[in-house]
C-alpha positions in Angstrom: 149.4 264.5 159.5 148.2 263.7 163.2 144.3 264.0 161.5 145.3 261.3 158.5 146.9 259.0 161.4 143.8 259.0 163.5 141.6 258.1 160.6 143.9 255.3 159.9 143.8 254.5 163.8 140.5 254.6 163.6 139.7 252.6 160.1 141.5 250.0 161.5 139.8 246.8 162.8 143.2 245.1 164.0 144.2 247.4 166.8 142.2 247.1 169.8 140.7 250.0 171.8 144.0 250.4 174.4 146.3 250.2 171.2 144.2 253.1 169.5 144.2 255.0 173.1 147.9 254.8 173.4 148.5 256.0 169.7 146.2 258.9 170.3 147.6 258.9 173.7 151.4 259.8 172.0 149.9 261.8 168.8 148.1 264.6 171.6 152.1 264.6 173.0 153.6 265.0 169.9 151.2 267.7 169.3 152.1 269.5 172.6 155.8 269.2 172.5 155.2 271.0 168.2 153.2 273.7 169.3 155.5 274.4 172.5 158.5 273.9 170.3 156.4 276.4 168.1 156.1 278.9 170.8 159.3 278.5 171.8 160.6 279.4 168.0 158.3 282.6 168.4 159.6 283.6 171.8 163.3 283.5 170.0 161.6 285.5 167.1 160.5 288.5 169.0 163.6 288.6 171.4 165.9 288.9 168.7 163.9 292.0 166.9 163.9 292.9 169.9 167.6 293.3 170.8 168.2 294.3 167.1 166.3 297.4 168.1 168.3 297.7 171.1 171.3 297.8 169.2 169.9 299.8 166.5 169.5 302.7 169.1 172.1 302.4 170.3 173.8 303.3 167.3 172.1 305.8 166.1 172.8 307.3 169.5 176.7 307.0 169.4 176.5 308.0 165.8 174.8 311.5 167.0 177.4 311.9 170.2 180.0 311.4 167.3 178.8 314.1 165.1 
């Protein structure tokens, strides 16, 4: 999507060179903020099979006291 924008930036003889900087400018931000939001989404990911492990164990560890 961001690639197909900057050709159209770019294709485009009405915009001048500071209008084209400041849309490039805002795609490179929106492209941060996606792959952090990305990461972000990952972090959660891993946490949570994380403490389903946790719990997991700890399970299976009272269902062995219990036996």
């Amino acid at each position: 999507m961001a690639r197909k924008i900057k050709q159209y930036i770019e294709n485009q003889t009405l915009l001048s060179k500071e209008e084209s900087n400041f849309i490039r400018k805002k795609i490179n931000e929106m492209k941060e903020e996606a792959n952090k939001i990305t990461k972000d989404l990952f972090d959660v990911r891993e946490n949570t099979k994380t403490e389903k492990s946790k719990i997991r164990a700890k399970h299976r560890k009272i269902k062995k006291q219990s036996n």
